[in-house]
N, C-alpha and C positions, 0 to 999 in steps of 0.2 A: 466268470460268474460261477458262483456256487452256490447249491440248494442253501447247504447250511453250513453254519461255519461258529466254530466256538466265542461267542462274540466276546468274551471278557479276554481272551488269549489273543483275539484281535486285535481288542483298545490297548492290551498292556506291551503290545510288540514292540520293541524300540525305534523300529523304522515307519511307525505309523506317525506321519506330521500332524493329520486335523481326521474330520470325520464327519462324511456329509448323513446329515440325521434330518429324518421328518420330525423330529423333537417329544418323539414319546420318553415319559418320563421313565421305563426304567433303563434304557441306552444313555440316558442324562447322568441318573445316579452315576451307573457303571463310569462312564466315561469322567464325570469330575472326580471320580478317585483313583484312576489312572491320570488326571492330568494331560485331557487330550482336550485342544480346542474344536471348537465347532461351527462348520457350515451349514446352515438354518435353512428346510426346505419342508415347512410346516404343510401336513395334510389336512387335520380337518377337529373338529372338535379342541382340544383341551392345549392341540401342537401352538396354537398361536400364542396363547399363553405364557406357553412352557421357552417359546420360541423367544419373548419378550424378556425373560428373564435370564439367560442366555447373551442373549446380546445387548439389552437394555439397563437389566440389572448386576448381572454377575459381571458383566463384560467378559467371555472368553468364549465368542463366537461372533461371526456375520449372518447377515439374514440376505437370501438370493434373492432378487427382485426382480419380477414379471414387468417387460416391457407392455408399451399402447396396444400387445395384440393377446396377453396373457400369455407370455412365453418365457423363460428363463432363458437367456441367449447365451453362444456360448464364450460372448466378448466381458458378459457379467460373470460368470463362473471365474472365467478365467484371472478378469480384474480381480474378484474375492478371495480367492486361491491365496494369488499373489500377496494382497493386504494379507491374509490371515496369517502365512505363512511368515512376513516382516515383521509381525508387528509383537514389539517386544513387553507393549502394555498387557496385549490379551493370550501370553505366555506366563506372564508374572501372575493375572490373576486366576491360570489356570495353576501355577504350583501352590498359590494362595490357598484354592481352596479343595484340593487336594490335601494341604496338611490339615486345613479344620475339619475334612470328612474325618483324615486319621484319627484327629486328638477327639473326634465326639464316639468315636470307636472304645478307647481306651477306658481301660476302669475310670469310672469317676466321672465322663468323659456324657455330655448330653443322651446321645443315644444311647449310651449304656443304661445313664440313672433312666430314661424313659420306656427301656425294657424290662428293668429290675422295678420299676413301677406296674408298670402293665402285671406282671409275674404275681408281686404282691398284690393285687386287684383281684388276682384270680385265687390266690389263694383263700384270702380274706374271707 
């Protein structure tokens, strides 16, 4: 364990497989434009959400699931791991939308015209 750690050098390591997240959005951002999937272990406000779309929407995570006593055990960790780690669907949809973060990056490209928007707003 470490206090701090450069979290973008983390997601983009080559040897990193998945990455277990309380689901705040900007470790989401970061991590679908490295193309890292994710293990869903939502805290409180906005994570359930964020968690939902993740696993339910994007498809390119699982969500850890609290047994009859409120507990994450560690026979479900273990099983999730495992799934995340096989599963060649929520791989694909993590290269997916890693290249649509890239292409809304590029000139032309959503985020760009929505920053080149924002820009000319202010200037105006």
């Amino acid at each position: 364990m470490v206090r701090w750690a450069p979290q973008e050098k983390v997601l983009a390591h080559p040897s990193l497989a998945c990455y277990l997240t309380h689901c705040g959005w900007d470790l989401i951002m970061e991590g679908l434009s490295m193309e890292v999937p994710f293990l869903c272990w939502p805290y409180c406000s906005d994570h359930f959400l964020n968690k939902s779309c993740i696993c339910d929407g994007w498809k390119v995570g699982l969500c850890l699931n609290k047994d009859e006593n409120g507990v994450i055990t560690k026979h479900d960790m273990k099983r999730k791991v495992e799934e995340l780690l096989s599963s060649d669907s929520i791989r694909k949809n993590a290269i997916n939308l890693k290249n649509l973060a890239q292409q809304s990056l590029r000139p032309g490209g959503s985020s760009s015209k929505g920053l080149q928007y924002f820009v000319d707003q202010i200037k105006a």
